[in-house]
C-alpha positions as a Markdown table, in Angstrom:
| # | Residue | x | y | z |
|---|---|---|---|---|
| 1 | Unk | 61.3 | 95.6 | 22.0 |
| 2 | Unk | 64.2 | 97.5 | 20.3 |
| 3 | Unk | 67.4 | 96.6 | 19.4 |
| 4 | Unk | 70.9 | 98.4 | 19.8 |
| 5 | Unk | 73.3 | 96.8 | 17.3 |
| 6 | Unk | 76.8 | 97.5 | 16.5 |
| 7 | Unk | 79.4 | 96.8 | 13.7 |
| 8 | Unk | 83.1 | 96.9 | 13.4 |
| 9 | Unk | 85.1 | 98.4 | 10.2 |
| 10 | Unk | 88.4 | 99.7 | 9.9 |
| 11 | Unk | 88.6 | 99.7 | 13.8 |
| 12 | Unk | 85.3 | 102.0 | 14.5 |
| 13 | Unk | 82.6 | 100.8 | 16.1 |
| 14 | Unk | 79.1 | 101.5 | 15.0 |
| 15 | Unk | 76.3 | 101.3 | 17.4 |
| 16 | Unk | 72.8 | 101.8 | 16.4 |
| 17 | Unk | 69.9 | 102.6 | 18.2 |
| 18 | Unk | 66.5 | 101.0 | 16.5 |
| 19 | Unk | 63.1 | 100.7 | 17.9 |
| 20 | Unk | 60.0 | 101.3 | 16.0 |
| 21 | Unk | 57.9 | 103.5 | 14.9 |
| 22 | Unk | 59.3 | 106.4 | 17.3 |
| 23 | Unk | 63.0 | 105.7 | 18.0 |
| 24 | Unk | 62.3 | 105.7 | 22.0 |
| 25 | Unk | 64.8 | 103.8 | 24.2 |
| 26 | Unk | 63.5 | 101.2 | 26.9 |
| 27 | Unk | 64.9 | 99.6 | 29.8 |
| 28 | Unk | 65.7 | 96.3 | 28.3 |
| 29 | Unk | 67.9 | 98.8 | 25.3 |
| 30 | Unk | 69.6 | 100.2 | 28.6 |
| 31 | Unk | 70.5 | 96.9 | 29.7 |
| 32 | Unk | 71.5 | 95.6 | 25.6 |
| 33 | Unk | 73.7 | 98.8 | 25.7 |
| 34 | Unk | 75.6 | 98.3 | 28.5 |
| 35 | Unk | 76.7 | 94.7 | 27.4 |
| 36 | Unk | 77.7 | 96.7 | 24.0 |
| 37 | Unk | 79.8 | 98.5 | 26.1 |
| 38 | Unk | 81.3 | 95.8 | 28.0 |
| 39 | Unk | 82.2 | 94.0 | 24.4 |
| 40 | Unk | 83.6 | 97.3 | 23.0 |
| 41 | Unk | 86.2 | 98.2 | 25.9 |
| 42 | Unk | 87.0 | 94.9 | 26.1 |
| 43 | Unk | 88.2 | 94.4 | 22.5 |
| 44 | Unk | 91.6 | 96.1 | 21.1 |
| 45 | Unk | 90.5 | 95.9 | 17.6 |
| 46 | Unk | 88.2 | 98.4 | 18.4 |
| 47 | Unk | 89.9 | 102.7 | 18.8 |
| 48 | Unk | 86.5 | 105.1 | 18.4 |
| 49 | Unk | 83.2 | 104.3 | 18.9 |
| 50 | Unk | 80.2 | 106.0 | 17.2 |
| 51 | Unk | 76.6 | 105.8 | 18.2 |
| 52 | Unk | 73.7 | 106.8 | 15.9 |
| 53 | Unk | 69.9 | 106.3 | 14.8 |
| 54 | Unk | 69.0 | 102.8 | 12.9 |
| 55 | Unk | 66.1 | 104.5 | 11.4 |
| 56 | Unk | 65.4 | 107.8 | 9.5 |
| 57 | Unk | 65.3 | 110.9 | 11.4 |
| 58 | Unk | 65.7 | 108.8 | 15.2 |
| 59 | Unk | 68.8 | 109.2 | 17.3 |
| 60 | Unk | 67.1 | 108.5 | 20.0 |
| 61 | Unk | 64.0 | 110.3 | 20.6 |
| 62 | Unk | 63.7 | 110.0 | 24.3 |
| 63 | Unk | 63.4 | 107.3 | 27.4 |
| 64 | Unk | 59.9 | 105.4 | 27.0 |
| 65 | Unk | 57.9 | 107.0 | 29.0 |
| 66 | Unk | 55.5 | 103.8 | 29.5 |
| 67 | Unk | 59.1 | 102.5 | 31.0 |
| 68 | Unk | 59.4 | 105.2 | 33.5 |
| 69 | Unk | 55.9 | 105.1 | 34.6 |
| 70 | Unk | 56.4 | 101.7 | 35.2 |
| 71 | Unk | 59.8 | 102.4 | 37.1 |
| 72 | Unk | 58.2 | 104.8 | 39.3 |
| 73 | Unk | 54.9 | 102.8 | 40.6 |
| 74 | Unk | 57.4 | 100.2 | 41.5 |
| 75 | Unk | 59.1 | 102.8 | 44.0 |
| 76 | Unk | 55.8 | 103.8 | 45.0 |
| 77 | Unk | 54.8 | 100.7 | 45.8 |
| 78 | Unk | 58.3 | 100.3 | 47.5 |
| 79 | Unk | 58.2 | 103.1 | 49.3 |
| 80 | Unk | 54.3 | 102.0 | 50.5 |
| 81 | Unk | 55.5 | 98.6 | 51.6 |
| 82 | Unk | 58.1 | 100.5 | 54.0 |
| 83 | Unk | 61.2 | 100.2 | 51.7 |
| 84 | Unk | 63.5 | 103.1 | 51.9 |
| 85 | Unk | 63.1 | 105.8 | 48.7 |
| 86 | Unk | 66.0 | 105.4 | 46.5 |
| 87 | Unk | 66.9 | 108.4 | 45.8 |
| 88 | Unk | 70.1 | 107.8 | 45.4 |
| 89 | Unk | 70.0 | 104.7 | 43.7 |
| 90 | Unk | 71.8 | 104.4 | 40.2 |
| 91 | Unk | 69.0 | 103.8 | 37.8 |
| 92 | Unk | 69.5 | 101.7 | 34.3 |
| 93 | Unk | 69.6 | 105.4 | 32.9 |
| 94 | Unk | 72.1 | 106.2 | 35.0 |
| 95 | Unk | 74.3 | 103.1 | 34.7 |
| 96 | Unk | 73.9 | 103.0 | 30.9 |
| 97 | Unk | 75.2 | 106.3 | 30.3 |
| 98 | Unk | 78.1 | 106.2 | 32.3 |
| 99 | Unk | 79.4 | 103.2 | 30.5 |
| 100 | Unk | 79.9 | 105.5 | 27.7 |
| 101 | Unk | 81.0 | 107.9 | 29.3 |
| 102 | Unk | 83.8 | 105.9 | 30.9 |
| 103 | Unk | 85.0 | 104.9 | 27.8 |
| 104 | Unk | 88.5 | 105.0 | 27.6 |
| 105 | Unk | 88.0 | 105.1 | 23.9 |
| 106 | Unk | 87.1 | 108.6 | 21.8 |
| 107 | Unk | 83.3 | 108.2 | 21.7 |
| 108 | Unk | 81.3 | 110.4 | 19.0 |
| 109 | Unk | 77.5 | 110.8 | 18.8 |
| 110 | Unk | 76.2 | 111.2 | 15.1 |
| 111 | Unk | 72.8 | 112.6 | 15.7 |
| 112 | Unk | 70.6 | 111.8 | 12.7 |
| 113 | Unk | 67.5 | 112.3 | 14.7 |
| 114 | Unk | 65.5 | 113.5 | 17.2 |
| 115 | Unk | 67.7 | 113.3 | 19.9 |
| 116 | Unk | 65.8 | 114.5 | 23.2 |
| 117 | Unk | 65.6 | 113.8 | 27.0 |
| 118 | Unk | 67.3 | 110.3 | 27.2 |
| 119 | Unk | 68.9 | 110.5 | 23.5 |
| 120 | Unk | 70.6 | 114.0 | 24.3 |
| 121 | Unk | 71.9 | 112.8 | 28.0 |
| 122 | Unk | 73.8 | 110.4 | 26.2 |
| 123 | Unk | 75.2 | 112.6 | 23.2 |
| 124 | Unk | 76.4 | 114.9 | 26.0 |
| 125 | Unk | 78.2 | 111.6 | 27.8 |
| 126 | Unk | 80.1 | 111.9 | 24.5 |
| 127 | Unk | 83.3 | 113.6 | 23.6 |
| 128 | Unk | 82.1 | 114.8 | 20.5 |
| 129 | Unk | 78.9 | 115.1 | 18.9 |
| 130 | Unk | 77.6 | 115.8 | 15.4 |
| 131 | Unk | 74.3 | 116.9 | 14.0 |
| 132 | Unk | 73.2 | 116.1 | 10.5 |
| 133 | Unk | 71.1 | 118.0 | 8.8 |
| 134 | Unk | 67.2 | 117.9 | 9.0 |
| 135 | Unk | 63.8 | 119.5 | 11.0 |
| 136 | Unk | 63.9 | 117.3 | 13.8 |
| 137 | Unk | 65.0 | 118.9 | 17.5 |
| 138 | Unk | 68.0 | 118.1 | 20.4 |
| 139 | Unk | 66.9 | 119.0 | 23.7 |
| 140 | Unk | 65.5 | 118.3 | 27.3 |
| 141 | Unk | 62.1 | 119.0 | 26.9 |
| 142 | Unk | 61.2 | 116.7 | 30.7 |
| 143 | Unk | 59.3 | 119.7 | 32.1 |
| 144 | Unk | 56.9 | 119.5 | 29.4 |
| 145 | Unk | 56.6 | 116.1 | 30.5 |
| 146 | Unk | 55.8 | 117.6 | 34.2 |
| 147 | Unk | 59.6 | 115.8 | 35.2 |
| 148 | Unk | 62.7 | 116.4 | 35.6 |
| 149 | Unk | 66.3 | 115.3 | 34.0 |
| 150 | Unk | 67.4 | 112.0 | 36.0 |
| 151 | Unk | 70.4 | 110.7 | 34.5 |
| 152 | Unk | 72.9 | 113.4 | 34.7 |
| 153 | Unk | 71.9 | 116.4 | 31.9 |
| 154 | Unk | 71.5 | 118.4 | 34.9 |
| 155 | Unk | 75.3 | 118.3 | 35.4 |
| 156 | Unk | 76.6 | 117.1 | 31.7 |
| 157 | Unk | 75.2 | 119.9 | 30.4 |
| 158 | Unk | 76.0 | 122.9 | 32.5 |
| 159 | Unk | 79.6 | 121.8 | 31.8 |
| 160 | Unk | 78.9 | 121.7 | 28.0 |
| 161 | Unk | 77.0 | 125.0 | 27.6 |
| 162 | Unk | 77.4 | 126.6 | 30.6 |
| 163 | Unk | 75.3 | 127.1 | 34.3 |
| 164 | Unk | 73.1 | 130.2 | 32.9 |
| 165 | Unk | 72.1 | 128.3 | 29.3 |
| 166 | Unk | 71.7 | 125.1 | 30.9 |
| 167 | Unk | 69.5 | 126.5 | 33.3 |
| 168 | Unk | 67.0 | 128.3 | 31.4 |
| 169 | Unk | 66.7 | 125.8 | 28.8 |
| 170 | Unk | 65.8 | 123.0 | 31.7 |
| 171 | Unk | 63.1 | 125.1 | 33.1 |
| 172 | Unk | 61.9 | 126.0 | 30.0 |
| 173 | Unk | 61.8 | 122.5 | 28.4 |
| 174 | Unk | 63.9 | 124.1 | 25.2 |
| 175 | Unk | 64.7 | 122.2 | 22.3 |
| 176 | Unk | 66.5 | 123.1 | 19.2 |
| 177 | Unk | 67.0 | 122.5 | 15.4 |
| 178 | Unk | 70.6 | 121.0 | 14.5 |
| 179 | Unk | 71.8 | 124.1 | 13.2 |
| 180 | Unk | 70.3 | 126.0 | 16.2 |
| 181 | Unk | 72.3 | 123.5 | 18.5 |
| 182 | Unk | 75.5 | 123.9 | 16.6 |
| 183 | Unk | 75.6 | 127.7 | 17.3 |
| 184 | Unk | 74.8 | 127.3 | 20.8 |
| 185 | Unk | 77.5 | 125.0 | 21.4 |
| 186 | Unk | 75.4 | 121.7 | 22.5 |
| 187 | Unk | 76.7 | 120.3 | 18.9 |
| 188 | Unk | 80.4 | 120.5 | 18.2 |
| 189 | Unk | 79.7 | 120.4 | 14.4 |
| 190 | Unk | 76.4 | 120.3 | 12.1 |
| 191 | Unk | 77.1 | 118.4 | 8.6 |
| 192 | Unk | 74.9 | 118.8 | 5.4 |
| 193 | Unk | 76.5 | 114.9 | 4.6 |
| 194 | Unk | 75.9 | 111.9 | 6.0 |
| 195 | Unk | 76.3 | 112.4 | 9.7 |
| 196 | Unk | 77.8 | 108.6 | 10.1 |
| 197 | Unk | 80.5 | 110.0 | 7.0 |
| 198 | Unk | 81.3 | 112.6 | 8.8 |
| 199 | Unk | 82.0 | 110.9 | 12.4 |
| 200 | Unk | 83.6 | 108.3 | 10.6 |
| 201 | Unk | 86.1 | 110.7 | 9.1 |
| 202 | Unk | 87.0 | 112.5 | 12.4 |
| 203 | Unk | 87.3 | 108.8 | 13.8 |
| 204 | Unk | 89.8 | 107.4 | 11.4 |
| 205 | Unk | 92.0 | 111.1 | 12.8 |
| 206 | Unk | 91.9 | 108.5 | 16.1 |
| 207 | Unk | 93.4 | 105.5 | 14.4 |
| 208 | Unk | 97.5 | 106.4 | 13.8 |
| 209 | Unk | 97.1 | 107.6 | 17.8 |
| 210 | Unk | 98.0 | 105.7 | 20.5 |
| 211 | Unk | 95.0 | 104.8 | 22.5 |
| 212 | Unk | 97.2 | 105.0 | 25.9 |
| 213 | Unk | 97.2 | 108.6 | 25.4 |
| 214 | Unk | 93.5 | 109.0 | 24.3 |
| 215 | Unk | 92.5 | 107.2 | 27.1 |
| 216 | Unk | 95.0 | 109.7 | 29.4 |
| 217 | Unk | 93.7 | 112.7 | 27.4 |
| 218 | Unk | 90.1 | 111.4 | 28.6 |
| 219 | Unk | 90.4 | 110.3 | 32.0 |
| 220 | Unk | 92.7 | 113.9 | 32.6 |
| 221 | Unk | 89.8 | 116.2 | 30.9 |
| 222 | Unk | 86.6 | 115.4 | 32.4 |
| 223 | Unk | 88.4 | 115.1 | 36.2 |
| 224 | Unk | 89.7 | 118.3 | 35.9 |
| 225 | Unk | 85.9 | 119.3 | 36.9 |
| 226 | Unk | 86.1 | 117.6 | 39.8 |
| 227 | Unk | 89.6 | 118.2 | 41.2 |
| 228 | Unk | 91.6 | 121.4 | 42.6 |
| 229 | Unk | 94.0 | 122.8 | 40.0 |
| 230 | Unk | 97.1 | 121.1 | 41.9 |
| 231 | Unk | 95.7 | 117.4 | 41.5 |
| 232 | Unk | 95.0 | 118.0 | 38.0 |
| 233 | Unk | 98.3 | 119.4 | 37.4 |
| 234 | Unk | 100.1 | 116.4 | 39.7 |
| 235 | Unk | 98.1 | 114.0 | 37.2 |
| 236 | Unk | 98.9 | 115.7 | 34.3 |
| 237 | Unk | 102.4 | 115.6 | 34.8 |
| 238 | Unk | 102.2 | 111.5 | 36.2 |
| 239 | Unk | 100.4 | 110.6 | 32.6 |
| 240 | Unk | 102.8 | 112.5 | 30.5 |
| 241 | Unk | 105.8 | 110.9 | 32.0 |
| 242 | Unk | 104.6 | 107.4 | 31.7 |
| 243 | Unk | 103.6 | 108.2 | 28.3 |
| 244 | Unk | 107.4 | 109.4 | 26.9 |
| 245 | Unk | 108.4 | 106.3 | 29.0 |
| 246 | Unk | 107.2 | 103.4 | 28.8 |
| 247 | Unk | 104.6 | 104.0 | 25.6 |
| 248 | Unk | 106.1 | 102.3 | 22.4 |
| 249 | Unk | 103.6 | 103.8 | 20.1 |
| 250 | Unk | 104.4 | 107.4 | 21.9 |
| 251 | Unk | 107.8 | 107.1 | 21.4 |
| 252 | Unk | 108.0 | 106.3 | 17.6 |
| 253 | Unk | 105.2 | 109.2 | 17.0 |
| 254 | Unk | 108.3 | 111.6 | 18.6 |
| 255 | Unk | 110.8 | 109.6 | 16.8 |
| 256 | Unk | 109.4 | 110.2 | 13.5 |
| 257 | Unk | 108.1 | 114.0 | 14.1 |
| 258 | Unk | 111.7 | 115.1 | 14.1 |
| 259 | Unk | 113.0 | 112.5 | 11.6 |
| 260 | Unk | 110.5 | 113.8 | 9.5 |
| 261 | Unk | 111.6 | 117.7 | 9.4 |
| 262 | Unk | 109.4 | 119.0 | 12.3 |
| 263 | Unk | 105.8 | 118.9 | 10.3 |
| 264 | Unk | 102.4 | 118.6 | 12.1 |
| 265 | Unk | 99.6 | 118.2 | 9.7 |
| 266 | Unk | 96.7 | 121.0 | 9.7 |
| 267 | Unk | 93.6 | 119.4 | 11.6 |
């Protein structure tokens, strides 16, 4: 059975994927992650949260396969005993990932690993991800498998890299080095350091920010996609507002900008 683990420094949470000898994730990981989650959102001590690999070269190689042979014989058998097919139904994949991706906190995946089917559907739930260096591959290689992507890559990443991209590399079951990734766009960055150094350092930008308007910047970005241009706008506006209102940490940041001559450092 594997393990996800976390640890807290300096107000960044580190969650760590481990199961060996081939970094999969099973069900029972699904159901350890989401009471991660659940701990993480609920404590204010805690501003970004990284996920990563616990062992060498293993983000998270993929969803154990034995798990989801095992899920699907029990709809079969289901299905046989005149129980309705769920297709519908929100899987542990599906409920796992969007726990991070209904973070109100900055989430970051440092991929030091292969990070395939399962692992890359929830790097793309992230808002940022990172690739460290090395010869192992990202991608969504299910059709090589003979199935398809069940957990939302169909949708996460079309928005990340685009319909046409997204597209060809599902039906072809394409998969890519780190530095291949980064140029394609399904990386934001690719590091020659430490991956976890490197999120941690774009995390600690998080820290002197007030999480009120991180959570705003979050919750206004990713509806956009699902909202006309006027809603958007309307909640914009709303979140702004409250923000220069009633948002003590907000304020002073203003306060000191012009007290301070009007400088915005370089990022």
């Amino acid at each position: 059975m594997g393990k996800v683990e976390f640890e807290i420094e300096n107000q960044v949470a580190v969650v760590r994927f481990t199961n060996p000898d081939k970094g999969f994730i099973d069900f029972d990981m699904l159901m350890q992650l989401g009471g991660v989650m659940d701990t993480l959102e609920g404590d204010p001590n805690v501003r970004v949260i990284i996920f990563t690999g616990g062992q060498s070269e293993e983000f998270i190689r993929h969803v154990s396969v034995d798990d989801l042979m095992a899920f699907g014989e029990a709809v079969r058998v289901g299905s046989e005993a005149g129980l309705p097919d769920p297709l519908a139904m929100r899987n542990p994949l599906r409920d796992a990932w969007e726990k991070v991706e209904h973070s109100q906190k900055p989430t970051i995946a440092a991929i030091n690993g292969y990070c395939m089917g399962g692992g890359l559907e929830l790097a793309l739930c992230c808002d940022i991800r990172i690739a460290g260096a090395g010869t192992y591959t990202i991608g969504h290689p299910e059709i090589q498998l003979g199935i398809i992507t069940g957990a939302g890559a169909s949708v996460r990443l079309a928005r990340a890299v685009g319909t046409g991209k997204a597209l060809e590399w599902i039906l072809r079951g394409r998969t890519f080095f780190p530095e291949e990734a980064a140029r394609e766009g399904l990386v934001h960055h690719y590091v020659t350091e430490d991956v976890v150094t490197a999120a941690q350092r774009i995390a600690s930008e998080f820290l002197n920010k007030p999480a009120a308007a991180l959570s705003f910047i979050k919750k206004l970005v990713r509806s956009s996609e699902d909202q006309s241009v006027s809603e958007s706008l309307d909640r914009e506006g709303a979140a702004f507002v409250h923000l220069m209102a009633h948002d003590k940490k907000t304020v002073q940041m203003m306060k000191d900008y012009v007290a301070g001559g009007h400088k915005l450092e370089k990022l």
